[in-house]
Backbone as numpy.savetxt, mean C-alpha at the origin, in Angstrom:
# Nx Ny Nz CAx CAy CAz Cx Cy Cz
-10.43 -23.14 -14.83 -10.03 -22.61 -13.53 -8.52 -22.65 -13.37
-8.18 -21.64 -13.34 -6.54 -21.47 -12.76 -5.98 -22.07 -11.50
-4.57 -21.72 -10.92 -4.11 -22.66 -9.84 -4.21 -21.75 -8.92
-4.19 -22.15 -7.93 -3.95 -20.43 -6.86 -3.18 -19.45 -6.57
-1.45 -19.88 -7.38 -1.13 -18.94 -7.47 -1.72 -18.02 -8.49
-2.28 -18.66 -9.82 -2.61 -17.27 -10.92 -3.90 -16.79 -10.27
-4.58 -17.16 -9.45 -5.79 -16.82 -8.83 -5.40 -15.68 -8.23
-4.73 -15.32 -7.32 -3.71 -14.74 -6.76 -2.81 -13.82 -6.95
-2.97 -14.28 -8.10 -1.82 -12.92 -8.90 -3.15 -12.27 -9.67
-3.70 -12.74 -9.82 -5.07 -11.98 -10.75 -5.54 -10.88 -9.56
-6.00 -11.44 -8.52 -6.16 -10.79 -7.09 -5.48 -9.85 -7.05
-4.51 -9.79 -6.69 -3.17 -8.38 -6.30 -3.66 -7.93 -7.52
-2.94 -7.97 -8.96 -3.39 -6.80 -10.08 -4.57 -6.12 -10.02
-5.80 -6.76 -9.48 -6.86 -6.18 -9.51 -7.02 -5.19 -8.37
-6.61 -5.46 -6.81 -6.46 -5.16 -5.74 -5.86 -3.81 -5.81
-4.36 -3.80 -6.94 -3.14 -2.26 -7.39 -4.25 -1.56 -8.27
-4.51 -1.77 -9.53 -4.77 -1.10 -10.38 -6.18 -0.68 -10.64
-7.37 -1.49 -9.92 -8.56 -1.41 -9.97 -9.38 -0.95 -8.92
-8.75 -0.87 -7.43 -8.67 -0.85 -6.28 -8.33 0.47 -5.69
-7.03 -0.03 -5.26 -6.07 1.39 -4.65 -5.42 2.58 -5.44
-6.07 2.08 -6.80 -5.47 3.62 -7.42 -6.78 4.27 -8.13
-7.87 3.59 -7.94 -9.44 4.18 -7.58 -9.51 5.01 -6.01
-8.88 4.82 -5.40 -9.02 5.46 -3.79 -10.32 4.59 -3.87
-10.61 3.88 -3.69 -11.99 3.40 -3.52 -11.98 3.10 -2.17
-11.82 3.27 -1.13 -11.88 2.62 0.66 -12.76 1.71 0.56
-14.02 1.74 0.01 -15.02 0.55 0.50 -14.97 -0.26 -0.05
-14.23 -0.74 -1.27 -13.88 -2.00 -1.86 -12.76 -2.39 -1.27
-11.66 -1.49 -1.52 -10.12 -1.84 -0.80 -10.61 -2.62 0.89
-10.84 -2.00 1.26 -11.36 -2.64 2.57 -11.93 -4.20 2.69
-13.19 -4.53 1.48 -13.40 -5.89 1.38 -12.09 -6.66 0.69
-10.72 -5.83 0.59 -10.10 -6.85 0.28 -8.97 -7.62 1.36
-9.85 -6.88 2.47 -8.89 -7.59 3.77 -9.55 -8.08 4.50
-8.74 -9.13 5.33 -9.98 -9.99 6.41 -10.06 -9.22 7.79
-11.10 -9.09 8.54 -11.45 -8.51 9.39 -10.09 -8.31 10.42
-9.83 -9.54 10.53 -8.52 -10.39 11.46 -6.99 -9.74 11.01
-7.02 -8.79 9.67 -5.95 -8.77 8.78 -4.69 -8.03 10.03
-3.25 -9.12 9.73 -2.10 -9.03 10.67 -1.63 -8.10 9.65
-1.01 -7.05 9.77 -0.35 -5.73 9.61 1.30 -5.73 10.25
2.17 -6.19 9.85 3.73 -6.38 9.83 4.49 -5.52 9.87
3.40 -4.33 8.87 4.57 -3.13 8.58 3.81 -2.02 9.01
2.61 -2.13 9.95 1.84 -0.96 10.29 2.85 0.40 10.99
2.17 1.43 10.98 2.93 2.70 12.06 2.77 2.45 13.20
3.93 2.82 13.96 3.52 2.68 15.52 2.33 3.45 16.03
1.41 2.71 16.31 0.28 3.48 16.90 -0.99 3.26 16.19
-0.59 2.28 14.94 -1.78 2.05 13.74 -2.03 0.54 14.43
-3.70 0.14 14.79 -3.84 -1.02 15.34 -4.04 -2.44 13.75
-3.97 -3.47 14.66 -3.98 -4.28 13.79 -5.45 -4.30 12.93
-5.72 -5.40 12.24 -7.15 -5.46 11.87 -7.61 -4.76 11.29
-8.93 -4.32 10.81 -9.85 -3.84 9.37 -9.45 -2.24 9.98
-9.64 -2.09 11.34 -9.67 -0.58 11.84 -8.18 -0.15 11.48
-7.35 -1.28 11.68 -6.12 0.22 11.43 -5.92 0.28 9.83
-6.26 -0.55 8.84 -6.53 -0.52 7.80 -6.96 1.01 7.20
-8.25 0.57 7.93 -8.89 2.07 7.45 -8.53 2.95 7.56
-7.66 3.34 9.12 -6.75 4.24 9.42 -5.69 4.74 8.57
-5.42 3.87 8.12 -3.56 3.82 7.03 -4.14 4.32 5.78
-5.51 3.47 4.85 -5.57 4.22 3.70 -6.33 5.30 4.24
-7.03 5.63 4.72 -7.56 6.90 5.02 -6.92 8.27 4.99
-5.43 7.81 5.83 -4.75 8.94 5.70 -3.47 9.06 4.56
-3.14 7.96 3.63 -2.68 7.73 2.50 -3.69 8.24 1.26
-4.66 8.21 1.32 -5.59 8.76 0.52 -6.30 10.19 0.67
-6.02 10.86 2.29 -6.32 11.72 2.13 -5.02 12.94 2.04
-3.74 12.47 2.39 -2.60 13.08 2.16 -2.35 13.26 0.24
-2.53 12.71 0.13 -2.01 12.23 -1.58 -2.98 11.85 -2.52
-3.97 12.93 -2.68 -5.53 12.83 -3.43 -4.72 12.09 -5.12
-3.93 12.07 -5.64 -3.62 11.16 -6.80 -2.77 10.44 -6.75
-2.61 9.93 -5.73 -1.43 8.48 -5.17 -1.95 7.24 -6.46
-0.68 7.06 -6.92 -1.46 5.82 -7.89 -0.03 4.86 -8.41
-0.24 3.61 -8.03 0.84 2.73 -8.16 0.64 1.52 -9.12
2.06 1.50 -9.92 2.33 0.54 -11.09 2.30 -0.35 -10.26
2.02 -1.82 -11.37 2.60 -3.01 -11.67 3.60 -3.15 -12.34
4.77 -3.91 -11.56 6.07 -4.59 -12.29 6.03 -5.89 -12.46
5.33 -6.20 -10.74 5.95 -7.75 -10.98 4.99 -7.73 -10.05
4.82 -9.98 -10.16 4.06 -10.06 -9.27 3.99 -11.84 -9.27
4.37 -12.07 -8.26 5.39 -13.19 -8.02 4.25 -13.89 -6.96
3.77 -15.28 -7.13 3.18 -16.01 -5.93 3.62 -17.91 -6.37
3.16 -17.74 -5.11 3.57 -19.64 -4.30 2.73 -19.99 -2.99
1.87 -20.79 -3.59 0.92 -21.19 -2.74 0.03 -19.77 -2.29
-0.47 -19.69 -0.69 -0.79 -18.29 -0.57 -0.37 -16.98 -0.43
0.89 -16.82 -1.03 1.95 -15.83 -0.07 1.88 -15.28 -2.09
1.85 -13.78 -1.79 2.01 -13.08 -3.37 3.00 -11.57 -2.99
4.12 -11.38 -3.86 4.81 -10.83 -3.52 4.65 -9.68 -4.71
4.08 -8.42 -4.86 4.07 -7.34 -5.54 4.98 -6.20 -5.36
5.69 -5.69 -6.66 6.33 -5.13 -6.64 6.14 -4.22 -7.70
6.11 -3.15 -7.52 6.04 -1.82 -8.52 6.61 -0.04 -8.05
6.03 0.65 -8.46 6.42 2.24 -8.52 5.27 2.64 -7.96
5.24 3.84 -7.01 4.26 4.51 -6.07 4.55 6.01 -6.38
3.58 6.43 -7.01 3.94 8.50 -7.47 2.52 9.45 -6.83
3.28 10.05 -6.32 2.24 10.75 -5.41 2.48 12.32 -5.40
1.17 13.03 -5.13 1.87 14.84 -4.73 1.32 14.58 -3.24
1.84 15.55 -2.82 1.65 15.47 -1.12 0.49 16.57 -1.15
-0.62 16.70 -1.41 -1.18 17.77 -1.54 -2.57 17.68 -0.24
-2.34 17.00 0.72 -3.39 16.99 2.15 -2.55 16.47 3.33
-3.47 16.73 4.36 -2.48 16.60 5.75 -2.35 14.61 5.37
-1.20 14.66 5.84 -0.69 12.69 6.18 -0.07 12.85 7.11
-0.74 11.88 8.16 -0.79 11.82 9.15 -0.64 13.05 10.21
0.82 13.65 10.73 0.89 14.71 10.85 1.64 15.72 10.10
1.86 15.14 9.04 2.55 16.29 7.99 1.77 17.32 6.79
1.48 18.42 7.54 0.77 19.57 6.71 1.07 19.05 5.07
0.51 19.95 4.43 0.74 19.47 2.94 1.78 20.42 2.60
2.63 19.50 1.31 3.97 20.32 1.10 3.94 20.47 -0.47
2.76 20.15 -1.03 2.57 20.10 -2.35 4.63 19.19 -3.02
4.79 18.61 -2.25 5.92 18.14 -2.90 5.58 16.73 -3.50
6.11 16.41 -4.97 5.68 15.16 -5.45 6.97 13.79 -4.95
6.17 12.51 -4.84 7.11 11.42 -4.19 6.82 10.37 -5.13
7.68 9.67 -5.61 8.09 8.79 -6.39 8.99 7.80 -5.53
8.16 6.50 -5.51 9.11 5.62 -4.46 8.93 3.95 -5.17
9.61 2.96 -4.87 9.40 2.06 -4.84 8.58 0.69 -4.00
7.73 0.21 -4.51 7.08 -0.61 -3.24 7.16 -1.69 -3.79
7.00 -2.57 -2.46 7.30 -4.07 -2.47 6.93 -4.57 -1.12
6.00 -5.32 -1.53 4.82 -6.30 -0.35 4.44 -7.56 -0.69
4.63 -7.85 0.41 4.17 -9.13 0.50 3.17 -9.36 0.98
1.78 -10.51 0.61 0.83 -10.38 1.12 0.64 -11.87 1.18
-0.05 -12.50 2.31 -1.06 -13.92 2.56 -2.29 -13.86 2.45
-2.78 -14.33 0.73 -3.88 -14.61 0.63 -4.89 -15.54 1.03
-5.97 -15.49 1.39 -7.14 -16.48 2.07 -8.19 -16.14 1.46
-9.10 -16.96 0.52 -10.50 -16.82 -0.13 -10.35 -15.14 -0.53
-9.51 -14.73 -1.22 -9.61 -13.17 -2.04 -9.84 -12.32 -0.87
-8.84 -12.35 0.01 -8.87 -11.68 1.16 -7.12 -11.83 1.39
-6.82 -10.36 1.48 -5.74 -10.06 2.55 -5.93 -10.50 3.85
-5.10 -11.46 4.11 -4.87 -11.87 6.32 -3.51 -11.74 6.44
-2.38 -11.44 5.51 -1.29 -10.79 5.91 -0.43 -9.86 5.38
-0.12 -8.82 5.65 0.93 -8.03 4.87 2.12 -7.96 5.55
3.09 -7.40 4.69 4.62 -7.04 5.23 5.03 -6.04 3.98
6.15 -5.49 4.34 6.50 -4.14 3.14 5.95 -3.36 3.32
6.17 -2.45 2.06 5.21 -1.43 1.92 6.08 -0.46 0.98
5.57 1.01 0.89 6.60 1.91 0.36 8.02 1.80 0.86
8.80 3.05 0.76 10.24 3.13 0.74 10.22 4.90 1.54
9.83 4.28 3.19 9.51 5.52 4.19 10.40 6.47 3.69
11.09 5.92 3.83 13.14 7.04 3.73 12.73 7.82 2.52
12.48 6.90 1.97 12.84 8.49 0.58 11.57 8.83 0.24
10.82 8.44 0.60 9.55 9.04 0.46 9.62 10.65 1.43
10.26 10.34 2.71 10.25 10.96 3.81 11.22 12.52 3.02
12.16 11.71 2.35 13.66 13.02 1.51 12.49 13.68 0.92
11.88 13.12 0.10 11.35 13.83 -1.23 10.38 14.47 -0.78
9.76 14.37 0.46 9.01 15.58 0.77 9.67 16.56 1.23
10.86 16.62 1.57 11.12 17.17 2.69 11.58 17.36 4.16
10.80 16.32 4.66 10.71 15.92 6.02 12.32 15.72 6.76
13.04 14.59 5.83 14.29 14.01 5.98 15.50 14.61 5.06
16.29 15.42 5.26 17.25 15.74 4.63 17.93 15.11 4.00
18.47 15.03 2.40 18.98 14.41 1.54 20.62 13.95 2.40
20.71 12.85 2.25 22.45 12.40 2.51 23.45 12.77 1.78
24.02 13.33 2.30 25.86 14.37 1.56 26.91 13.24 1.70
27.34 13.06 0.10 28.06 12.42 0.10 29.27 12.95 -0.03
């Protein structure tokens, strides 16, 4: 038996690569606690399993081949800090942005509080801004 951080880090790898880049919702989902605090939610996305569902729902239905590396993956005690690459085509409505068939390549980095192989906290997430350029949405900065 491992310590809890490699418990933990086994968790997240499985959670990125086996999980959320399956689009699987009904597993991804058992990997959060009902209670799960949301840090970096959208304004208007509620806390808990429901806004969960809300967020990948429309991350998964905006970006039918959204699929994110492992780089790193860093824990201490319950707190696991993942960091990798997020590549996506924009090819369905997200949230309210029609589809722009434009592809996004971003960096992510989250932090999560693990409890019994359960998400109860996040923070991070993608890299809105340039996710936001590379569709489109946000005009590139002139230097």
């Amino acid at each position: 038996m491992g310590s809890v951080e490699e418990k933990n880090k086994e968790f997240a790898r499985w959670y990125v690569e086996d999980v959320f880049n399956k689009h699987d919702l009904n597993t991804l989902l058992t990997c959060f606690a009902e209670d799960i605090y949301g840090h970096s939610l959208p304004p208007g996305v509620p806390n808990g399993i429901q806004g969960v569902t809300i967020w990948f729902s429309a991350l998964f239905g905006g970006f039918s081949d959204i699929h994110a590396n492992v780089d790193e993956i860093i824990a201490e005690g319950d707190t696991v800090i993942y960091r990798g690459v997020m590549k996506a085509n924009h090819d369905g409505q997200f949230l309210v942005l029609p589809p722009s068939g434009k592809k996004a390549v971003v960096p992510v980095i989250e932090v999560w509080r693990i409890k019994d192989n359960k998400i109860v906290e996040h923070w991070g997430g993608i890299d809105t801004f340039s996710m936001m350029q590379q569709l489109g949405v946000i005009p590139p900065l002139g230097v």
